[in-house]
C-alpha positions as CSV (number, residue, x, y, z in Angstrom):
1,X,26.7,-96.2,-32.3
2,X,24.9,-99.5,-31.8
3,X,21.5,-100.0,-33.8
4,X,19.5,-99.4,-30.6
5,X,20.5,-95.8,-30.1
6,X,20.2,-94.9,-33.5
7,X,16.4,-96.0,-33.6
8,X,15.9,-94.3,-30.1
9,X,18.0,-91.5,-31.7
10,X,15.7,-91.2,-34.7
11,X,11.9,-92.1,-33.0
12,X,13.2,-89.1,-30.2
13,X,15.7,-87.0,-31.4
14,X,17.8,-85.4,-28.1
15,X,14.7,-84.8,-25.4
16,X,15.1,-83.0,-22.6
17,X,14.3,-84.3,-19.2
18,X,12.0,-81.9,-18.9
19,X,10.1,-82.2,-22.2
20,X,9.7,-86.1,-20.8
21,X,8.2,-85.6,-17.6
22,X,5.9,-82.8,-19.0
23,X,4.7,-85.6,-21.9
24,X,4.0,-87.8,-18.5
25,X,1.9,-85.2,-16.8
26,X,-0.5,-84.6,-20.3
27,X,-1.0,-88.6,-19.9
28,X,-1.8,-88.5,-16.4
29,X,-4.5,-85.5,-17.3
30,X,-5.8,-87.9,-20.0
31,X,-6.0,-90.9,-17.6
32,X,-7.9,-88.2,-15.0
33,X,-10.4,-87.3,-17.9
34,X,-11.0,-91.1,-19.4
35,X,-12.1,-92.3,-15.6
36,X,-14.3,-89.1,-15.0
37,X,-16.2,-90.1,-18.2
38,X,-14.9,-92.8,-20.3
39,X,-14.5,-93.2,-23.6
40,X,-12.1,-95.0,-25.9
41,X,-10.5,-92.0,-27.3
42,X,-9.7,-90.9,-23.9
43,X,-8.4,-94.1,-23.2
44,X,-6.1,-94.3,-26.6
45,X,-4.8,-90.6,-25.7
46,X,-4.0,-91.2,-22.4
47,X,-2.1,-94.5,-23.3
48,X,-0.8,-92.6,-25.9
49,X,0.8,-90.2,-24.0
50,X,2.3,-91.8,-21.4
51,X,4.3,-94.3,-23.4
52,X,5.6,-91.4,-25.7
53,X,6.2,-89.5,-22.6
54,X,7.9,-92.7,-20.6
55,X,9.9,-93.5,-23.8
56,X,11.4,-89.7,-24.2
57,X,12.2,-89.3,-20.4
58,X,14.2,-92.3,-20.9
59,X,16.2,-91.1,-24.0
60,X,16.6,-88.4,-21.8
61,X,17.8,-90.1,-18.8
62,X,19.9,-92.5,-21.0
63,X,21.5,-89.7,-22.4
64,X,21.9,-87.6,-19.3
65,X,23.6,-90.4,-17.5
66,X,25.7,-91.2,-20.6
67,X,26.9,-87.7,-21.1
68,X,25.1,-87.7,-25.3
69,X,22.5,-85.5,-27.0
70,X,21.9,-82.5,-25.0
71,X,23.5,-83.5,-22.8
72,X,27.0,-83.7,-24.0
73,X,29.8,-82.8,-22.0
């Protein structure tokens, strides 16, 4: 296991697809609610989430495509 997977292994754990795209859509509300009425909290949770979620939906993908985590055949 090569030192990148066992960071993205221990930041993510084994995400689901799911789990990622869901993470996504909470950032995308967040981004909706910072342009209705802005603030820099809004801003900062928005960002937030949509790395987090970005990051885990690609662990997920990674792993989906590679066949590891929960997706393990």
């Amino acid at each position: 296991m090569s030192s990148d997977s066992r960071l993205l292994r221990a930041a993510f754990g084994r995400p689901l697809v799911w789990v990622g795209a869901v993470w996504i859509a909470v950032g995308v509300l967040w981004s909706f609610m910072a342009v209705i009425e802005p603030s820099g909290f809004r801003v900062f949770m928005a960002v937030l989430w949509l790395v987090l979620g970005g990051s885990m939906l690609a662990v997920a993908l990674r792993d989906k495509k590679r066949g590891l985590g929960r997706y393990q055949r």
